[in-house]
N, C-alpha and C positions, 0 to 999 in steps of 0.2 A: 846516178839516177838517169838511167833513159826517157824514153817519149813516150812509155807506156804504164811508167808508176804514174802518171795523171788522173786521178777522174777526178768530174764535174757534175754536180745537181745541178737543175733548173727549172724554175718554178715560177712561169709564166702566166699571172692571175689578173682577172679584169682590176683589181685596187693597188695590186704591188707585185713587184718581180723579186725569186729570191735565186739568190745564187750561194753552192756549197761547192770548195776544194778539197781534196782530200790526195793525199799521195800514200800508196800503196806500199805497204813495209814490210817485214817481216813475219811471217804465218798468215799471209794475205788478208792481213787486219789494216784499216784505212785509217790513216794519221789527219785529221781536221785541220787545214792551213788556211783557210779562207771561210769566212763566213760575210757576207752581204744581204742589205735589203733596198729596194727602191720603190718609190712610189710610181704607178704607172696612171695614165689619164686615160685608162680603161682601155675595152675593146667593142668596137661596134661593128653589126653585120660581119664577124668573122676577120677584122682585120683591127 
């Protein structure tokens, strides 16, 4: 596995942050390795 069988989702939301791993296999179908959720204390004025 190189640097480049990685991707990453990310889903940056005013109530929760989710984040998806996946590594890249065979007939460039994505293998799910990681799945996460967290609460976030929102976002105000863009920050």
């Amino acid at each position: 596995m190189g640097t480049d069988d990685i991707v990453v989702g990310l889903d940056i939301g005013s109530g929760k942050v989710c984040t998806v791993i996946g590594e890249l296999g065979e007939n460039d179908q994505i293998e799910i390795i990681g799945i996460s959720t967290a609460p976030s204390l929102g976002i105000r004025k863009g920050v």
